[in-house]
N, C-alpha and C positions, 0 to 999 in steps of 0.2 A: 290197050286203049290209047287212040291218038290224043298227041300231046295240044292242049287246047291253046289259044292262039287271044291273046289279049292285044288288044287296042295299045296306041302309043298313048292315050289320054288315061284307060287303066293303069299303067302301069308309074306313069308320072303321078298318080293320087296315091298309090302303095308306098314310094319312094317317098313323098313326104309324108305319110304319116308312120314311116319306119325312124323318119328323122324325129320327129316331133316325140318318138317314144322313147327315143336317146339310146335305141338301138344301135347305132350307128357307132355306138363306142364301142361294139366289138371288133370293130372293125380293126382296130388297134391303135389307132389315131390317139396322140399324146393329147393328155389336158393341156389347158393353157399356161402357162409361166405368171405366177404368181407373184407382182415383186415384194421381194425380202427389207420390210421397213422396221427400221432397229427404235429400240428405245429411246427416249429424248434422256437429254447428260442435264443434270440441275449443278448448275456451279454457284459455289455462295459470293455471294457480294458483300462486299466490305464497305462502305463509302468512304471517303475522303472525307476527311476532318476539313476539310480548307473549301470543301464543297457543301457543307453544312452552313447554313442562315441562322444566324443568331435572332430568337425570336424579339421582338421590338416590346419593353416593357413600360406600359402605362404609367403614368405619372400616376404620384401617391397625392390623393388630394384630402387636406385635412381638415376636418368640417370643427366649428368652432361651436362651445356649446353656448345654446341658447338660454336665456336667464327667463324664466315667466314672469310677468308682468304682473305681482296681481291685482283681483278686481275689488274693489272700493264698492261694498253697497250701501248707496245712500237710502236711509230712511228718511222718507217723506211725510211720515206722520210726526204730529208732535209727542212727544211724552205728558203725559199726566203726573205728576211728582203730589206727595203729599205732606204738605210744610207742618212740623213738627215747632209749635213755637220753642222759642229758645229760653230756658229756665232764665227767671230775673234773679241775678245779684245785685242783693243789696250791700252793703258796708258794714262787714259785724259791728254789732254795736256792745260798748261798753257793758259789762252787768254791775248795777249798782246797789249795793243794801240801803233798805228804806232811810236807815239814821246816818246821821251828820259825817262827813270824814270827821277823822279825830284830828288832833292839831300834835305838837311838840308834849312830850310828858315834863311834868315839873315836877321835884324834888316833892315825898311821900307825905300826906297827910299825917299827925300827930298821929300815933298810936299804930298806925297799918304795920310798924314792923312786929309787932305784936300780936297782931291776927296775920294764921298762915293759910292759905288754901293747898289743902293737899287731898281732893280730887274734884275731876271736870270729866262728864262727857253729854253728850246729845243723843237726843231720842226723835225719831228714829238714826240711826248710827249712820244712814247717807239720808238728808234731808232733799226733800224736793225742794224745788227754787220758789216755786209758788207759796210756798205753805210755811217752811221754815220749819224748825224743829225746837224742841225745848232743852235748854242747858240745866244740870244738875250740876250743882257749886257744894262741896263740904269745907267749910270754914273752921279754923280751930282758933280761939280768943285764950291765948295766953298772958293777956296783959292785966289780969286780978283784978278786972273791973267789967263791968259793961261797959258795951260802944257799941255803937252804931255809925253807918257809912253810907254814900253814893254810890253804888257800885254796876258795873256793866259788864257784858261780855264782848270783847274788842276780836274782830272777828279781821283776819289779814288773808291777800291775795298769796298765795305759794311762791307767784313768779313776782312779788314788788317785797322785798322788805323793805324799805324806805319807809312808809307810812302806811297806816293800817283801812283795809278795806271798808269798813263798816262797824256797826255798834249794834246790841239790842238795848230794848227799852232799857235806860237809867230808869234806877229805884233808889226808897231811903229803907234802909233793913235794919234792925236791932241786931248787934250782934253780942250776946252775951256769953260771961266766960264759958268755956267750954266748947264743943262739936256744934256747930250749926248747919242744916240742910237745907239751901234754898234753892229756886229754880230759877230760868231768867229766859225770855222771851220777846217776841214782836219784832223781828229781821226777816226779809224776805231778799231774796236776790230777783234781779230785776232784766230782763234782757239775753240769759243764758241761754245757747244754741247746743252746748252739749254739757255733759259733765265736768267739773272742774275741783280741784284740790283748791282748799283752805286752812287753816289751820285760827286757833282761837286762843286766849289767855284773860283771865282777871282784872279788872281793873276798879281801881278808885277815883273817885272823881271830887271837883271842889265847884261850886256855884260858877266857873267862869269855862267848866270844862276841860282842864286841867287834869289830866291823868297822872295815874303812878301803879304801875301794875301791884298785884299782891305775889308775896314770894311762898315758897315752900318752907318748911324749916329747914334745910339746907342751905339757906341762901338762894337757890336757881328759880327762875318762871318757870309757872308748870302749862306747858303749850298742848294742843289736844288738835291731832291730826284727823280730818273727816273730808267727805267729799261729800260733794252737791250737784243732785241731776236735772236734766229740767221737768 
């Protein structure tokens, strides 16, 4: 069979598309040269101390502490207040028993050493001031006769010996030999604000008022401690 006969246009489209198929590299034709690019070298850096900038440091500012002021609130309303009047003092006043002060005692009426009084007391045992209370007198007449006397009960302030507080009713009494029981009465105290100590004794009396207390048979007054409320 004759050998067929292609165009110069044939055969120029074969030739490139023998290239295009990379054919062409049996041809023996060397690849191309590849360049040989090496690793990159990491070297360490040290700085320089004399290349280093010292950082620039802010001023220290120091805040001062603040006091609060504080706030004042005024009330604009008035108060209402409620006046309590104020207790009245008056001037304590004296307490006085209704009968006469006593005056200076004078030397004993005829016979009195001869009657003794040996007991005294009062009923009720703390008398009110108002009312007063009754004294119980036991008399003994050892002078071998009858008599008879003026006789009181002489009633004294606890805080004045000096002179005697008060007196109840003077009386004229029989007093015959022997024990006699009388009672003696009519003193009030006068003005008392609280309780108060007194103390009391016997007494004989002469038309000018004149006292001389009565004794015990021992010789001593016989004194009778009580108190008085109001």
């Amino acid at each position: 069979m004759p050998p067929r006969k292609y165009s110069r246009a044939s055969l120029a489209f074969v030739i490139a598309a023998l290239g295009a198929s990379g054919l062409g590299a049996c041809n023996g034709a060397p690849p191309p040269n590849t360049p040989n690019i090496a690793a990159p070298t990491v070297v360490a850096f040290t700085p320089d101390v004399t290349d280093l900038q010292t950082p620039t440091l802010l001023p220290t500012v120091t805040v001062a502490a603040q006091t609060a002021t504080p706030i004042v609130i005024v009330v604009t309303a008035t108060p209402t207040w409620t006046t309590t009047p104020a207790p009245i003092t008056r001037p304590p006043t004296t307490p006085a028993v209704t009968a006469a002060p006593a005056e200076t005692a004078t030397p004993l009426p005829e016979g009195v050493p001869n009657v003794f009084v040996t007991a005294l007391r009062v009923e009720p045992a703390q008398p009110k001031a108002t009312e007063g209370g009754v004294f119980f007198v036991t008399f003994q007449n050892t002078s071998g006769r009858d008599d008879g006397y003026n006789w009181a009960v002489e009633i004294w302030d606890t805080e004045n010996d000096k002179r005697p507080f008060g007196l109840t009713t003077p009386q004229n009494s029989p007093m015959p030999q022997g024990i006699v029981n009388l009672t003696s009465t009519g003193w009030t105290v006068k003005g008392l604000g609280e309780c108060h100590a007194y103390r009391a004794r016997v007494v004989a009396r002469d038309e000018d008022d004149n006292r001389a207390a009565f004794i015990q048979p021992d010789g001593s007054i016989l004194w009778l401690d009580f108190t008085v409320c109001p």
